[in-house]
Backbone as JSON Lines, residues from 0, in Angstrom:
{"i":0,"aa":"X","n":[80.84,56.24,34.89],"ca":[80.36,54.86,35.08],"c":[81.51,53.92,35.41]}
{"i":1,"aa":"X","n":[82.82,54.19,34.68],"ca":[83.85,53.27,34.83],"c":[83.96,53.52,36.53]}
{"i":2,"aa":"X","n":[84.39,54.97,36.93],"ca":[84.94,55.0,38.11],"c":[84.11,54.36,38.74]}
{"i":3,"aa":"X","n":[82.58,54.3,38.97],"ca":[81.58,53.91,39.82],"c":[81.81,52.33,40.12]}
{"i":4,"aa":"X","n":[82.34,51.89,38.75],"ca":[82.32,49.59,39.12],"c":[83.83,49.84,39.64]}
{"i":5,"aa":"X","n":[85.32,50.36,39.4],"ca":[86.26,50.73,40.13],"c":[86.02,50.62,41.73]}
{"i":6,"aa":"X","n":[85.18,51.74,42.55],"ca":[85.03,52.11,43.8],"c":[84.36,50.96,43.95]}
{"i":7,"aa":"X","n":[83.08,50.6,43.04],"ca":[82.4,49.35,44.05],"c":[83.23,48.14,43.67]}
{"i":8,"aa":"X","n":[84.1,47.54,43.17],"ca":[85.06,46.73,42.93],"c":[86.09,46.62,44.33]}
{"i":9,"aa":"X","n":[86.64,47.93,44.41],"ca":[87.66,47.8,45.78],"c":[86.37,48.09,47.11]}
{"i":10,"aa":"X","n":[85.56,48.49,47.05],"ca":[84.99,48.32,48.54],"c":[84.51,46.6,48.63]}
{"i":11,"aa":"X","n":[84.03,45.79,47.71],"ca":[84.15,44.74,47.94],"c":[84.89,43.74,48.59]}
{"i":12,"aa":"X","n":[85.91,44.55,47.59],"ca":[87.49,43.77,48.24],"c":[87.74,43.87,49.83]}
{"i":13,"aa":"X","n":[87.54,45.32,49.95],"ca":[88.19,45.67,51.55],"c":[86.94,44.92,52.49]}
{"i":14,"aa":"X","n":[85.71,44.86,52.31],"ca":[84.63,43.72,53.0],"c":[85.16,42.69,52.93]}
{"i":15,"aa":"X","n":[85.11,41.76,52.0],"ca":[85.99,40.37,51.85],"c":[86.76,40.01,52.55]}
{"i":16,"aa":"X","n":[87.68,41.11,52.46],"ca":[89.41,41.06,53.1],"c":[88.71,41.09,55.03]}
{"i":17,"aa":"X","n":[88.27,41.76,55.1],"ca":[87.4,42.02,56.36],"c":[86.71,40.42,57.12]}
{"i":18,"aa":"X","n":[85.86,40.14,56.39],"ca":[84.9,38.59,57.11],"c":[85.71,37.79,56.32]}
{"i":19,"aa":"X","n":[86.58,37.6,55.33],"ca":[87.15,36.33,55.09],"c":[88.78,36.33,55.17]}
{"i":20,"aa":"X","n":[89.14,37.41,55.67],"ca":[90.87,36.93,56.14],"c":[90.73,36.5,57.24]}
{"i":21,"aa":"X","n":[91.93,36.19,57.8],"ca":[92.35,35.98,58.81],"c":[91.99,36.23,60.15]}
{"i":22,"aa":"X","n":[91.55,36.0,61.35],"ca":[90.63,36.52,62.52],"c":[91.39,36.21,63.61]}
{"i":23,"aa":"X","n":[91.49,37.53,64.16],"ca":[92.24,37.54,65.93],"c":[91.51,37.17,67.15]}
{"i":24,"aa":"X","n":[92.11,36.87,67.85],"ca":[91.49,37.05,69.11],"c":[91.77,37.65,70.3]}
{"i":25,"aa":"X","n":[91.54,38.49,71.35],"ca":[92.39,38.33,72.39],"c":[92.34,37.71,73.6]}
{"i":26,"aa":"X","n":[93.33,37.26,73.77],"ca":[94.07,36.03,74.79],"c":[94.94,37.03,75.98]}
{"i":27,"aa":"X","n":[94.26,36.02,77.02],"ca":[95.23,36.93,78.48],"c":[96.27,35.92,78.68]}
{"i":28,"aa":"X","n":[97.07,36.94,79.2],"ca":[98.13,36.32,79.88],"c":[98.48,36.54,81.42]}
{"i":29,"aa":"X","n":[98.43,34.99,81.84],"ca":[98.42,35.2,83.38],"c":[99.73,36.04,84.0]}
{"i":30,"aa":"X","n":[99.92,36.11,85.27],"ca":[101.4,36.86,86.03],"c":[102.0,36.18,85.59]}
{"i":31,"aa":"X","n":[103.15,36.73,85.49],"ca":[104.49,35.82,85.5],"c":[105.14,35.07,86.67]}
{"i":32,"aa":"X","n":[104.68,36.01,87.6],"ca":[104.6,35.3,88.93],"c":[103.33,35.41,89.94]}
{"i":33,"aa":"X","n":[103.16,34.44,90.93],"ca":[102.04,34.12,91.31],"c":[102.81,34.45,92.69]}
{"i":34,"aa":"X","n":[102.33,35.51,93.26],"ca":[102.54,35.75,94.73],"c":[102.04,34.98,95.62]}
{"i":35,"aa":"X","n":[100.8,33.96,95.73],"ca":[100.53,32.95,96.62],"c":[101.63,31.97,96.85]}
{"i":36,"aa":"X","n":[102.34,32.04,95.92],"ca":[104.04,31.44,96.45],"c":[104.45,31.49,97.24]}
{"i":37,"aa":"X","n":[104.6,32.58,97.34],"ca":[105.78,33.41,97.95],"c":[104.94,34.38,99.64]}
{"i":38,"aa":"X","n":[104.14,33.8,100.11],"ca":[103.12,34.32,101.22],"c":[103.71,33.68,102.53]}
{"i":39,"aa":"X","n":[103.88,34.25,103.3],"ca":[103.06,35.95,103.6],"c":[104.23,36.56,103.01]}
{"i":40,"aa":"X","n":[103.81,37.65,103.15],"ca":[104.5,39.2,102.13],"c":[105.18,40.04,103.34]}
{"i":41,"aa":"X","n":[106.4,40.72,103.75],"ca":[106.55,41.56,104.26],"c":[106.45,42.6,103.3]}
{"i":42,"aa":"X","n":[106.91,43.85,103.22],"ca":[106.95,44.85,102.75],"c":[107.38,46.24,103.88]}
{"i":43,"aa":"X","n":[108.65,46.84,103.39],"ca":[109.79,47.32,103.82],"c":[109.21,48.78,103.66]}
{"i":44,"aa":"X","n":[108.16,49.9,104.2],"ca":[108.22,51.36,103.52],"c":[109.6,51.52,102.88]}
{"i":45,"aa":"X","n":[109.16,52.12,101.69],"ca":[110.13,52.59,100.5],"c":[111.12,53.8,100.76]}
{"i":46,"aa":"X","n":[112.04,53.66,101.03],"ca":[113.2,54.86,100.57],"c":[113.14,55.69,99.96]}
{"i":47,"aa":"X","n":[112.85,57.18,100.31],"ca":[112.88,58.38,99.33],"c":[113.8,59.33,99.47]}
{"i":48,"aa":"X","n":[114.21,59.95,98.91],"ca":[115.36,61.1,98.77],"c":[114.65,62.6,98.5]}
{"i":49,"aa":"X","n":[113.33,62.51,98.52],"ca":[112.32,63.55,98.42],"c":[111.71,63.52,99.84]}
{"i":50,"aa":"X","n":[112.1,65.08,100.9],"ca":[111.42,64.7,101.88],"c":[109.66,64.7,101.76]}
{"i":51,"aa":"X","n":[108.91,64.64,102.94],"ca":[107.46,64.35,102.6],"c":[107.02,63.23,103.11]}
{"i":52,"aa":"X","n":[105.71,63.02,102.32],"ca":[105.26,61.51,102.06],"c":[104.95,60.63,100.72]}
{"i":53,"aa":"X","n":[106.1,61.07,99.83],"ca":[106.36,60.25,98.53],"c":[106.5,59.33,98.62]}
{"i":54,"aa":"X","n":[107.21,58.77,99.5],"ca":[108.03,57.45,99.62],"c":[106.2,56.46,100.59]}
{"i":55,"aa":"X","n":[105.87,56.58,101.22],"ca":[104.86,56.01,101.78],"c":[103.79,56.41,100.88]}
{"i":56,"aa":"X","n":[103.75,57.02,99.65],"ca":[102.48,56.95,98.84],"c":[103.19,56.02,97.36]}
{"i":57,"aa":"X","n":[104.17,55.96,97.13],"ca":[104.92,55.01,96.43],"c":[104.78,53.51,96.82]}
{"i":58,"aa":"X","n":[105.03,53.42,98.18],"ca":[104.57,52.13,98.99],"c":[103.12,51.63,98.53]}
{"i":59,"aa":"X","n":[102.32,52.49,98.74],"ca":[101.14,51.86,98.69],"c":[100.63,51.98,97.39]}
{"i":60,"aa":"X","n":[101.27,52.54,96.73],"ca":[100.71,52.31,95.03],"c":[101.21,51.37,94.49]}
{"i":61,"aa":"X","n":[102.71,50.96,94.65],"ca":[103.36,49.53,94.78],"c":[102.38,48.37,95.11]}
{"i":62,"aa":"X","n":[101.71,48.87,96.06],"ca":[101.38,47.38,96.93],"c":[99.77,46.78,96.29]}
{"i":63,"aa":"X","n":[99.09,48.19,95.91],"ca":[97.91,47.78,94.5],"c":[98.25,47.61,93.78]}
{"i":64,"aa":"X","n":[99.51,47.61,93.03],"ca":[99.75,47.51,91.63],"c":[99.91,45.71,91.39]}
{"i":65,"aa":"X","n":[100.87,45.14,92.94],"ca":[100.78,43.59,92.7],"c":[99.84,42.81,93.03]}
{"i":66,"aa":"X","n":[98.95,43.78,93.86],"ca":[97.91,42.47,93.94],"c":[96.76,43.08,93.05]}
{"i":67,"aa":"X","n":[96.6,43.88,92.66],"ca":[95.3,43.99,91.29],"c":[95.09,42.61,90.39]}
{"i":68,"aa":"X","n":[96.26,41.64,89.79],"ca":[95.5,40.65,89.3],"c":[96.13,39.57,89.83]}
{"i":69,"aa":"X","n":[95.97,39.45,91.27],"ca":[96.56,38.08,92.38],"c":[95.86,37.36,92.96]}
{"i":70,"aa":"X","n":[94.48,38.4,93.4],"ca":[93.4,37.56,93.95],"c":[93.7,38.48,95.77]}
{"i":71,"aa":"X","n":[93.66,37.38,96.64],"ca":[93.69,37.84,97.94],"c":[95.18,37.4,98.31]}
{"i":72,"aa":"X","n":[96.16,38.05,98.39],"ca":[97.51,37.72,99.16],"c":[97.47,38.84,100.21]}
{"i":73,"aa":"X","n":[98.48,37.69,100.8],"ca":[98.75,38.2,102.11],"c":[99.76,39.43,102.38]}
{"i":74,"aa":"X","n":[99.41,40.22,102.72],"ca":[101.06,41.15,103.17],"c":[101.14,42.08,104.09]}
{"i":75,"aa":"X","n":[102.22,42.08,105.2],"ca":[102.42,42.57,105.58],"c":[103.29,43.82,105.9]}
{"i":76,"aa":"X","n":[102.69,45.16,106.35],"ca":[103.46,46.57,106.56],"c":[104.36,46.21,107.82]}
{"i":77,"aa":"X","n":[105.76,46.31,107.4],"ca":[106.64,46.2,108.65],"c":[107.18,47.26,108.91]}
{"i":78,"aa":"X","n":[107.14,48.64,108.17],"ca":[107.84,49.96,108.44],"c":[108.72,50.44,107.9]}
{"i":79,"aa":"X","n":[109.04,51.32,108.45],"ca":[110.02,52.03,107.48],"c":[111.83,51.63,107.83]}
{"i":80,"aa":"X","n":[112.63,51.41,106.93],"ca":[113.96,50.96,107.45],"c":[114.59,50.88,108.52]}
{"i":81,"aa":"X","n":[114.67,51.78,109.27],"ca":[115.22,52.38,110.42],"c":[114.12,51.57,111.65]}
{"i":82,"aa":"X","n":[113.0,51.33,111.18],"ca":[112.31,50.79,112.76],"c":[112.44,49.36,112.36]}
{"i":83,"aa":"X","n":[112.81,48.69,111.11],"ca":[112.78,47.3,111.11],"c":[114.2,46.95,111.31]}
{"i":84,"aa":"X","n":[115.26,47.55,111.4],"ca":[116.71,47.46,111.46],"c":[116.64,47.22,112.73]}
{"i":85,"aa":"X","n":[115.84,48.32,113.74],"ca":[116.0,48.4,115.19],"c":[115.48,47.33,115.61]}
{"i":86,"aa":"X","n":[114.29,46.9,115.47],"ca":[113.56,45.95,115.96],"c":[114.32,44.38,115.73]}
{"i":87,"aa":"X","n":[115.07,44.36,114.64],"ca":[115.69,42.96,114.74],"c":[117.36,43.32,114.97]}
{"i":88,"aa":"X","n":[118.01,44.04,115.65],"ca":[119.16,44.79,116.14],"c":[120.14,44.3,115.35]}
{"i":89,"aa":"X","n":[119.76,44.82,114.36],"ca":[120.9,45.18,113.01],"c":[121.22,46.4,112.31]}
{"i":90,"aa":"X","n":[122.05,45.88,111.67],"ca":[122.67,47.73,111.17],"c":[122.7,48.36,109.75]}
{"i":91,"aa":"X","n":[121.74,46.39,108.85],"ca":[121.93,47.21,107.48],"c":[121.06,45.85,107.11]}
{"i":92,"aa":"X","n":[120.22,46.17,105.97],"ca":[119.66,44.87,105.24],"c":[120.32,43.85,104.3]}
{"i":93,"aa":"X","n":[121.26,42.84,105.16],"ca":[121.89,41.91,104.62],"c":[121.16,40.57,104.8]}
{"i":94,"aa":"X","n":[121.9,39.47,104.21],"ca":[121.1,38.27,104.19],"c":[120.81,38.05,105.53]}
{"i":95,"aa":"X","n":[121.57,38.22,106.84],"ca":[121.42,37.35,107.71],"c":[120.35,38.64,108.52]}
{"i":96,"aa":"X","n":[120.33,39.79,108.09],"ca":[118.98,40.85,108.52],"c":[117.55,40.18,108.03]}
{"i":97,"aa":"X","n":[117.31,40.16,106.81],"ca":[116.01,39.44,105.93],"c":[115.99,37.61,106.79]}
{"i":98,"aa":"X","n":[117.05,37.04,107.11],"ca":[116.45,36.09,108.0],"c":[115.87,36.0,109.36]}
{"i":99,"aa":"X","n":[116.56,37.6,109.92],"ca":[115.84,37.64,111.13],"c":[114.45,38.59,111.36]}
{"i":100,"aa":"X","n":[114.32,38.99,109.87],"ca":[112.99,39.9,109.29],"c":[112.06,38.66,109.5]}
{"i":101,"aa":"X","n":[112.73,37.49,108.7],"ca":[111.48,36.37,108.87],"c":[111.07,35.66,109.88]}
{"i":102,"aa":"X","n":[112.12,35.78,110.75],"ca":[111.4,35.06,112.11],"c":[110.88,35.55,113.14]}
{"i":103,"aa":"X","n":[111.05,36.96,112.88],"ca":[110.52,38.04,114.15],"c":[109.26,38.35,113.77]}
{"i":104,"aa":"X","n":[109.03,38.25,111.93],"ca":[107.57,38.91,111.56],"c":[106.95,37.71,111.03]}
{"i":105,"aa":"X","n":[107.62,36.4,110.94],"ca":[106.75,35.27,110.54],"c":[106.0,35.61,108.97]}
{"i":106,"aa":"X","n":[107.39,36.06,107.91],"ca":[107.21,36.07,106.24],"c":[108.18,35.29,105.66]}
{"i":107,"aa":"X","n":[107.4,34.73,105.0],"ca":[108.33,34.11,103.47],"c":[109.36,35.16,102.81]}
{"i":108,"aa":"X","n":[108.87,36.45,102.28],"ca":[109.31,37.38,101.53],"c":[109.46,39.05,101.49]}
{"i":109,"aa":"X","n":[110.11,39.47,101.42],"ca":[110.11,41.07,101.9],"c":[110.32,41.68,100.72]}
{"i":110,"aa":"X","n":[109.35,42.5,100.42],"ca":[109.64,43.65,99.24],"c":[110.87,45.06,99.96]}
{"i":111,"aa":"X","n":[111.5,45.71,99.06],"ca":[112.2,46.63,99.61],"c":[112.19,47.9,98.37]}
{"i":112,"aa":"X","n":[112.13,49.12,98.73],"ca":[112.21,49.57,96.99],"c":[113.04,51.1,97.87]}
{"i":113,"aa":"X","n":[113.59,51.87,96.55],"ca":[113.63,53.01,97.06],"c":[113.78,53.9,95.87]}
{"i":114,"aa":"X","n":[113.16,55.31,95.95],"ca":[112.36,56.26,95.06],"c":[113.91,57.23,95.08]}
{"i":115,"aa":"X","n":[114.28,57.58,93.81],"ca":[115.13,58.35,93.85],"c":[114.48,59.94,93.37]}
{"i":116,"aa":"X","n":[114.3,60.7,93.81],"ca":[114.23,62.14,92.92],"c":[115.32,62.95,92.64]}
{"i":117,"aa":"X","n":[115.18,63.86,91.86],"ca":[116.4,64.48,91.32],"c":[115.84,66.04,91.45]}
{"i":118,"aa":"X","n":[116.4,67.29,92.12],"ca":[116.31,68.49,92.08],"c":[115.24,68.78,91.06]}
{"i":119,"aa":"X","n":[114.34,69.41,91.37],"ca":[113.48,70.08,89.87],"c":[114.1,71.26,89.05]}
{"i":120,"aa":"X","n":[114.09,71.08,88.09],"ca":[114.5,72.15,87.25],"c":[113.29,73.18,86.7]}
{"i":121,"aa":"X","n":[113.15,74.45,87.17],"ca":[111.83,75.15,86.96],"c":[111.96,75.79,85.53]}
{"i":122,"aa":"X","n":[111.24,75.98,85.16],"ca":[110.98,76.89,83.79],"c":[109.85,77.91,83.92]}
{"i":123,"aa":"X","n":[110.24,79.33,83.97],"ca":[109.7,80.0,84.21],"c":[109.4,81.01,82.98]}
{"i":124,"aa":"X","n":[107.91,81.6,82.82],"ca":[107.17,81.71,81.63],"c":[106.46,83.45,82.09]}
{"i":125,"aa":"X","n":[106.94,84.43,81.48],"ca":[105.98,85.06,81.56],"c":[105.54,85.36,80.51]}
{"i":126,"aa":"X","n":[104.38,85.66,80.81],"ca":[103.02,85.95,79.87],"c":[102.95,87.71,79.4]}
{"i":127,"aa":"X","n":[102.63,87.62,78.27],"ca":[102.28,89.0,77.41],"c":[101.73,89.94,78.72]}
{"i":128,"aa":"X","n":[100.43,89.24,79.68],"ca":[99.66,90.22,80.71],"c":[100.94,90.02,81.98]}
{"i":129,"aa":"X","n":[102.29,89.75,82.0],"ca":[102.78,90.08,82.86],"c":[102.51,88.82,84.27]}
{"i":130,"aa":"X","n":[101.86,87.82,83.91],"ca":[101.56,86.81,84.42],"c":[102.84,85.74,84.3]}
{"i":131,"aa":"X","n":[103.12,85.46,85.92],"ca":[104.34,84.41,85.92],"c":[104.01,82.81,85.48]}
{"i":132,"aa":"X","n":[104.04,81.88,85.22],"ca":[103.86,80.35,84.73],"c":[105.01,80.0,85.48]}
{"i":133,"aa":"X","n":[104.93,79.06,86.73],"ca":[106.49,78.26,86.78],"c":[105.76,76.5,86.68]}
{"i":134,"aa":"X","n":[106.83,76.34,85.59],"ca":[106.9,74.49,85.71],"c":[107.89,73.84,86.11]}
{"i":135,"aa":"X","n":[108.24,72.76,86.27],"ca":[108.96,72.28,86.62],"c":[109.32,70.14,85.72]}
{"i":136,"aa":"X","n":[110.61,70.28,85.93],"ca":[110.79,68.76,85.21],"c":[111.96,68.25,86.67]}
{"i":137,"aa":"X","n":[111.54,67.12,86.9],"ca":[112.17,66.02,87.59],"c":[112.55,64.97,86.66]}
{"i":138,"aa":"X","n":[113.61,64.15,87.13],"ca":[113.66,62.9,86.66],"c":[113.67,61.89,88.25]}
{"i":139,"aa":"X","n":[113.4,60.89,88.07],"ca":[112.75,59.9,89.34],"c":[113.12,58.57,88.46]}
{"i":140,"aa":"X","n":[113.78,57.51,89.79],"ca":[114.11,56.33,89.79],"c":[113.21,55.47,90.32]}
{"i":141,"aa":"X","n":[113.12,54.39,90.42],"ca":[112.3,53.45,91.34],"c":[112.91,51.96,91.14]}
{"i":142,"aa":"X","n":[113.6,51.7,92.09],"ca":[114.1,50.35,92.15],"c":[113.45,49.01,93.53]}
{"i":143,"aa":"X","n":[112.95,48.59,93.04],"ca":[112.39,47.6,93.93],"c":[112.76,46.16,93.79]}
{"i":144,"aa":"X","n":[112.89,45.13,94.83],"ca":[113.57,43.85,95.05],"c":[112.92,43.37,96.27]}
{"i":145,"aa":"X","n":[112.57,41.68,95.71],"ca":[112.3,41.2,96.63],"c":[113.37,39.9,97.29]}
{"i":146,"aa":"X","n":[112.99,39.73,98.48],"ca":[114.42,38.85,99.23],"c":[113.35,37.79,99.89]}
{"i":147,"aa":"X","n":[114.05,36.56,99.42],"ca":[113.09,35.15,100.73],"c":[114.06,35.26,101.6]}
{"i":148,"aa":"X","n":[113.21,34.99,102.97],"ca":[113.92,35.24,104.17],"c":[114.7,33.72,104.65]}
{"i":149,"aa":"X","n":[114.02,32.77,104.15],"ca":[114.97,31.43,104.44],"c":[116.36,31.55,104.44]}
{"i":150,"aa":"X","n":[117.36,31.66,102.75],"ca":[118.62,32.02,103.03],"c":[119.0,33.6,103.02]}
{"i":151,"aa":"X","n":[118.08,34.54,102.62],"ca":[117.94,35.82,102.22],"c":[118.64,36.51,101.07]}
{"i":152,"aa":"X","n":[118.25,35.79,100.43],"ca":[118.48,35.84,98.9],"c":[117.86,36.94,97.91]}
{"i":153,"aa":"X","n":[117.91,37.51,97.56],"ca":[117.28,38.44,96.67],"c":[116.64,37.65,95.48]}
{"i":154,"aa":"X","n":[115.45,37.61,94.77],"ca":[114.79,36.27,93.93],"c":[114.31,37.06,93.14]}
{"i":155,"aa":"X","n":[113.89,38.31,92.97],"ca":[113.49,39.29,91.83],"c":[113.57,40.96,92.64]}
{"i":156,"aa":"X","n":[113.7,41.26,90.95],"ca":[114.21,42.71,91.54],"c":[113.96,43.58,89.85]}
{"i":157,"aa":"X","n":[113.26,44.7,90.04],"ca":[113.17,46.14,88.55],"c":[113.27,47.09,89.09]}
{"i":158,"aa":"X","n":[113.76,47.68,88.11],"ca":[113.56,49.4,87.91],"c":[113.27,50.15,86.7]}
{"i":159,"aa":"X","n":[112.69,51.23,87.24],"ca":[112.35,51.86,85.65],"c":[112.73,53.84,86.53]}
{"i":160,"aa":"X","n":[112.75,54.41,84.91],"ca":[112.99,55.64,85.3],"c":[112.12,56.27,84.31]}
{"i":161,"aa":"X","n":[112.32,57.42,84.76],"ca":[111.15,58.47,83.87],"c":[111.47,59.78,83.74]}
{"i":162,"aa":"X","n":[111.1,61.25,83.53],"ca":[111.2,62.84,83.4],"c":[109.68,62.72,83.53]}
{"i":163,"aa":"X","n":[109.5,63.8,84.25],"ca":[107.97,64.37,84.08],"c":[107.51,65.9,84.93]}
{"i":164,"aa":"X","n":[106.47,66.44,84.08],"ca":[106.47,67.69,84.72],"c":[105.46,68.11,85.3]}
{"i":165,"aa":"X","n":[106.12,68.35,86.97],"ca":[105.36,68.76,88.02],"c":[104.87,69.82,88.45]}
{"i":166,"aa":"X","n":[103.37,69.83,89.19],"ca":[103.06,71.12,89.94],"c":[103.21,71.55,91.21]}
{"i":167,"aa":"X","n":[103.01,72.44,91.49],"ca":[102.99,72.73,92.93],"c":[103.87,73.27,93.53]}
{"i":168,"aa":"X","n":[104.87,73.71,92.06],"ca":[105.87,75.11,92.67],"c":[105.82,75.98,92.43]}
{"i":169,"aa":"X","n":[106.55,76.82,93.4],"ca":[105.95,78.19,93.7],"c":[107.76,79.0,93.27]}
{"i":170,"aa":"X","n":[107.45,80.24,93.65],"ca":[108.56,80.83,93.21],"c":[108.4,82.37,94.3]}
{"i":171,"aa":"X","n":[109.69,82.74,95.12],"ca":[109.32,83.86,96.4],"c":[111.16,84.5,96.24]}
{"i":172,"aa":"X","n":[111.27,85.42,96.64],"ca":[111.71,86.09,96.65],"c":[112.24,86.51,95.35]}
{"i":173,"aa":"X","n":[111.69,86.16,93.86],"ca":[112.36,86.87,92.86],"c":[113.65,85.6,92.41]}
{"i":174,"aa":"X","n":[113.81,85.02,93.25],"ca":[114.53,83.91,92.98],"c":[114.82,82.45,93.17]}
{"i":175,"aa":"X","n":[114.13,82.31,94.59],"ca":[114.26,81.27,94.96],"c":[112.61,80.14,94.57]}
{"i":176,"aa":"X","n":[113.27,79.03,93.97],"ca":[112.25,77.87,94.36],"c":[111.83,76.86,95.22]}
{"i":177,"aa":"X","n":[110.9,76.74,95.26],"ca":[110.67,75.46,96.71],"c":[109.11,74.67,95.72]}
{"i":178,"aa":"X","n":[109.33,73.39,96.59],"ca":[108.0,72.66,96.07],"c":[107.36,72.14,97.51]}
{"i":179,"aa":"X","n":[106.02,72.16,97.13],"ca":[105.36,71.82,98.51],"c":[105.06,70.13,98.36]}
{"i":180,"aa":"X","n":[105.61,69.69,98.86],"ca":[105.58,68.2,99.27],"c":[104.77,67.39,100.51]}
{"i":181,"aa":"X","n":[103.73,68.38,100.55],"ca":[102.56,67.49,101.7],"c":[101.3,66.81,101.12]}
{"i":182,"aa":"X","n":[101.25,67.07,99.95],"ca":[100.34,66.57,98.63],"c":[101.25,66.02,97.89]}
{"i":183,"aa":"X","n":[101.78,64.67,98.38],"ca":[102.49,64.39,96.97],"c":[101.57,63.45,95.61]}
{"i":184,"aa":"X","n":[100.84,63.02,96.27],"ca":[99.63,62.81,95.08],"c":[100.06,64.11,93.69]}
{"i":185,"aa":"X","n":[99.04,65.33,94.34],"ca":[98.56,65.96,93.36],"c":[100.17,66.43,92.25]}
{"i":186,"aa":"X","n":[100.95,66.13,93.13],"ca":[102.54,66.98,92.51],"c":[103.09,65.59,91.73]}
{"i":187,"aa":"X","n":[103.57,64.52,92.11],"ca":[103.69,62.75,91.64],"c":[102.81,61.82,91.47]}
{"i":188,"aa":"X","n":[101.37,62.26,91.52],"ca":[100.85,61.2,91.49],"c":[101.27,60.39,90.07]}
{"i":189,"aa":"X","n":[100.85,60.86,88.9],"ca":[100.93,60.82,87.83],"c":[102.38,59.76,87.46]}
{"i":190,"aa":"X","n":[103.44,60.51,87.57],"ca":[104.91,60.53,87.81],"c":[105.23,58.65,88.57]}
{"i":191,"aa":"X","n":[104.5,58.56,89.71],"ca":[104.55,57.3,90.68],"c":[103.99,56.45,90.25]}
{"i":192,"aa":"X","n":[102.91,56.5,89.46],"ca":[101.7,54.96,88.61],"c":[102.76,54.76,87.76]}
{"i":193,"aa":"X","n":[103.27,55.52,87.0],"ca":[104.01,55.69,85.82],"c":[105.65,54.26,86.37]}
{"i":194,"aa":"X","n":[105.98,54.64,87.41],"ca":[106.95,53.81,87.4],"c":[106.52,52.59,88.25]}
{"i":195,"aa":"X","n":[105.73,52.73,89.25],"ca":[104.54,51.04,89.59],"c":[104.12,50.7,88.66]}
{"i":196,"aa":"X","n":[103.79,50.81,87.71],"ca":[103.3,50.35,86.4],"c":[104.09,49.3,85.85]}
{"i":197,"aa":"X","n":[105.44,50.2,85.74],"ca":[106.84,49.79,84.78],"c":[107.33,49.01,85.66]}
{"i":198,"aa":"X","n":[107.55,48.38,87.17],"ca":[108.28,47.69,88.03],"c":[107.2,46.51,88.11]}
{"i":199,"aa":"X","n":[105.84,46.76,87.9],"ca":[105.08,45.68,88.54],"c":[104.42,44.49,87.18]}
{"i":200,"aa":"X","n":[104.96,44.68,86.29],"ca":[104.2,43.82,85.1],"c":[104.37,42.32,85.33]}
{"i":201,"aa":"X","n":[105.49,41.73,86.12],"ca":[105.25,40.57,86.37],"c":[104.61,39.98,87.13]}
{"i":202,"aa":"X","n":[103.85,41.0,87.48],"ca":[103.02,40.32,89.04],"c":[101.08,40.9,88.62]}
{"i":203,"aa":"X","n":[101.54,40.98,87.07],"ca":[99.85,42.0,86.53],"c":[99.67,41.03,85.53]}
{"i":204,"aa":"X","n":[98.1,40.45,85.03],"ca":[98.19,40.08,83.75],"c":[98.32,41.08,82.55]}
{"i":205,"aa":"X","n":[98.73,40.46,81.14],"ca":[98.62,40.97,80.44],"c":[97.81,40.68,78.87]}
{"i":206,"aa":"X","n":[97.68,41.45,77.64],"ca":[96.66,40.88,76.55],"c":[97.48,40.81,75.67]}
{"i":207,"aa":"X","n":[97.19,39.68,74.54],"ca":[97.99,39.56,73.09],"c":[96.79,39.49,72.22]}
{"i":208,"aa":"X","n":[96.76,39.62,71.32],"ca":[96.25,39.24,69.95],"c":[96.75,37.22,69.38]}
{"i":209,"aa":"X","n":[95.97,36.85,69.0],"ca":[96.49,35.48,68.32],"c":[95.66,35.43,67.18]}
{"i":210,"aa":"X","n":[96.19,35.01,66.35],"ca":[95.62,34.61,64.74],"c":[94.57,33.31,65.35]}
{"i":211,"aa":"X","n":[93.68,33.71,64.59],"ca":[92.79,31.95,64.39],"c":[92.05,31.99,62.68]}
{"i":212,"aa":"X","n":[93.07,30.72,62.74],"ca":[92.74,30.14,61.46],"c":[90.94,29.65,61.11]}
């Protein structure tokens, strides 16, 4: 009997504590920056060190990641380094390049990023039935910066890095590895949200908790 008013004693409590403490709410928080600023948008295809199409599926996961909570901005695909260098007959992206980015393509701002990969390291597994397993671990960079083309200034700029383990290698002659890089989705997809994620939070809302009294 004692234990029985005990248990119903503290479940009271923990109800109580429940509808009469303290009450949260959650509260958004807008971008930190508002890209209608900063419009029109160039955007530079991304730099990869992984041949393929990493670097142009990095681009465009980049480019949903800032406008998911922006509304409608503007931006424009100007290409990949080498055809925007040519087209404004320069030899490297310096300030006085990003000013002639802006008057040839008619932008306020140019994103630029570039994807570093690092050799995969495989780990190879055989199985009790004589069955091979190969995995693999990368580590991957992602540095992205944006430049206004008025004085060509660089005005924001992140990076984030990561390890993660990929599919889609194979293993042939008993020794050698290779990875097939014409799917880079199914091999980085994972790997690439992971660091658009981590580069793009100032341009995403976000949620807090707040006490209300």
């Amino acid at each position: 009997m004692k234990r029985t008013i005990i248990f119903s004693l503290i479940l009271i409590s923990i109800i109580m504590s429940l509808y009469c403490g303290p009450k949260t709410i959650k509260v958004m928080i807008p971008p930190r920056i508002d890209l209608k600023e900063y419009e029109v948008i160039g955007i530079i295809a991304f730099d990869c060190t992984n041949k393929g199409k990493l670097g142009a599926l990095t681009t465009e996961r980049f480019m949903e990641a800032v406008r998911e909570d922006q509304g409608m901005v503007r931006i424009i695909k100007l290409g990949s380094k080498k055809e925007v260098l040519k087209a404004i007959g320069s030899q490297k992206l310096d300030a006085a390049a990003f000013k002639a980015i802006g008057g040839k393509y008619e932008v306020s701002t140019v994103f630029t990023g570039k994807l570093v990969i690092s050799d995969i390291r495989p780990d190879v597994t055989i199985t009790y039935g004589l069955d091979m397993r190969v995995n693999a671990d990368v580590d991957a960079t992602l540095a992205v910066e944006m430049f206004e083309t008025v004085m060509g200034a660089s005005v924001w700029n992140r990076s984030a890095s990561a390890t993660e383990n990929i599919g889609g290698v194979s293993i042939f002659g008993g020794r050698y590895f290779s990875f097939d890089a014409d799917d880079p989705d199914k091999a980085y997809g994972e790997l690439v949200n992971y660091l658009v994620v981590s580069t793009t939070g100032d341009y995403r809302v976000t949620w807090t908790r707040r006490r209300v009294e």
